[in-house]
N, C-alpha and C positions, 0 to 999 in steps of 0.2 A: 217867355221873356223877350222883349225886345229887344233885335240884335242891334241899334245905335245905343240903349240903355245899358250894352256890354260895356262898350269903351272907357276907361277908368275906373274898371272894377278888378279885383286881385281877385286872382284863384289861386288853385293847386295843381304842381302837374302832376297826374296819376300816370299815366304809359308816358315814357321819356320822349321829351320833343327830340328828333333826331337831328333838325335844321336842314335849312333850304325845305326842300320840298316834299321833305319827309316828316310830315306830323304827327303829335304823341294826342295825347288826349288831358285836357285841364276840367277841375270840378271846380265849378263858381257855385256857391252858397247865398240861395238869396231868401228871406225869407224865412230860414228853416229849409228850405228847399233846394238837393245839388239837381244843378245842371248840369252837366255833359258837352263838351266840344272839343272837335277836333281842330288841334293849336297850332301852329305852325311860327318859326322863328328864324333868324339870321346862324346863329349859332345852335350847336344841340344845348339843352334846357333836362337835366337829371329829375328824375323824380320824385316826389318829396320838396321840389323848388315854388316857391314861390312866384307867382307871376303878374303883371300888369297886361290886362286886354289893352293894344292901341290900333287898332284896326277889326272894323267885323268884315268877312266879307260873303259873309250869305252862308245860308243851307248849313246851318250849325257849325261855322268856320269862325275861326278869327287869328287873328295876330296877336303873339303877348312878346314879352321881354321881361326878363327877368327881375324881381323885384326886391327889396327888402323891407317888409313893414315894420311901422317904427310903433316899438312898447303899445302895448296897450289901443293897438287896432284893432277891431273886429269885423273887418271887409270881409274875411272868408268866412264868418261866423253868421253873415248876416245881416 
């Protein structure tokens, strides 16, 4: 997947984002297919959280914040 094609897609955090400069790990659903990256945030980010990609920045990285999708989305799904 293209790391600009991340930006405004929802994942999941699986390992809890810790914040600042301590990244957890988000599964993006694309496809049918998860992908894996190591996420990094302003705040720590639980896991089980939902999250918005707003930054990629390389080598399987990116930036999320936390999200809340509304009924009846299926960005994690695919």
């Amino acid at each position: 997947m293209r790391g600009q094609s991340l930006v405004g897609r929802v994942g999941v955090v699986v390992t809890a984002v810790r914040g600042g400069d301590r990244p957890g790990e988000i599964r993006i659903v694309v496809q049918g297919v998860p992908h894996h990256y190591l996420a990094y945030a302003a705040e720590p980010v639980p896991s089980g959280t939902h999250v918005l990609v707003v930054h990629f920045r390389g080598a399987r990285q990116v930036d999320v914040e936390p999200w809340s999708p509304m009924p009846g989305d299926h960005t994690t799904t695919g």
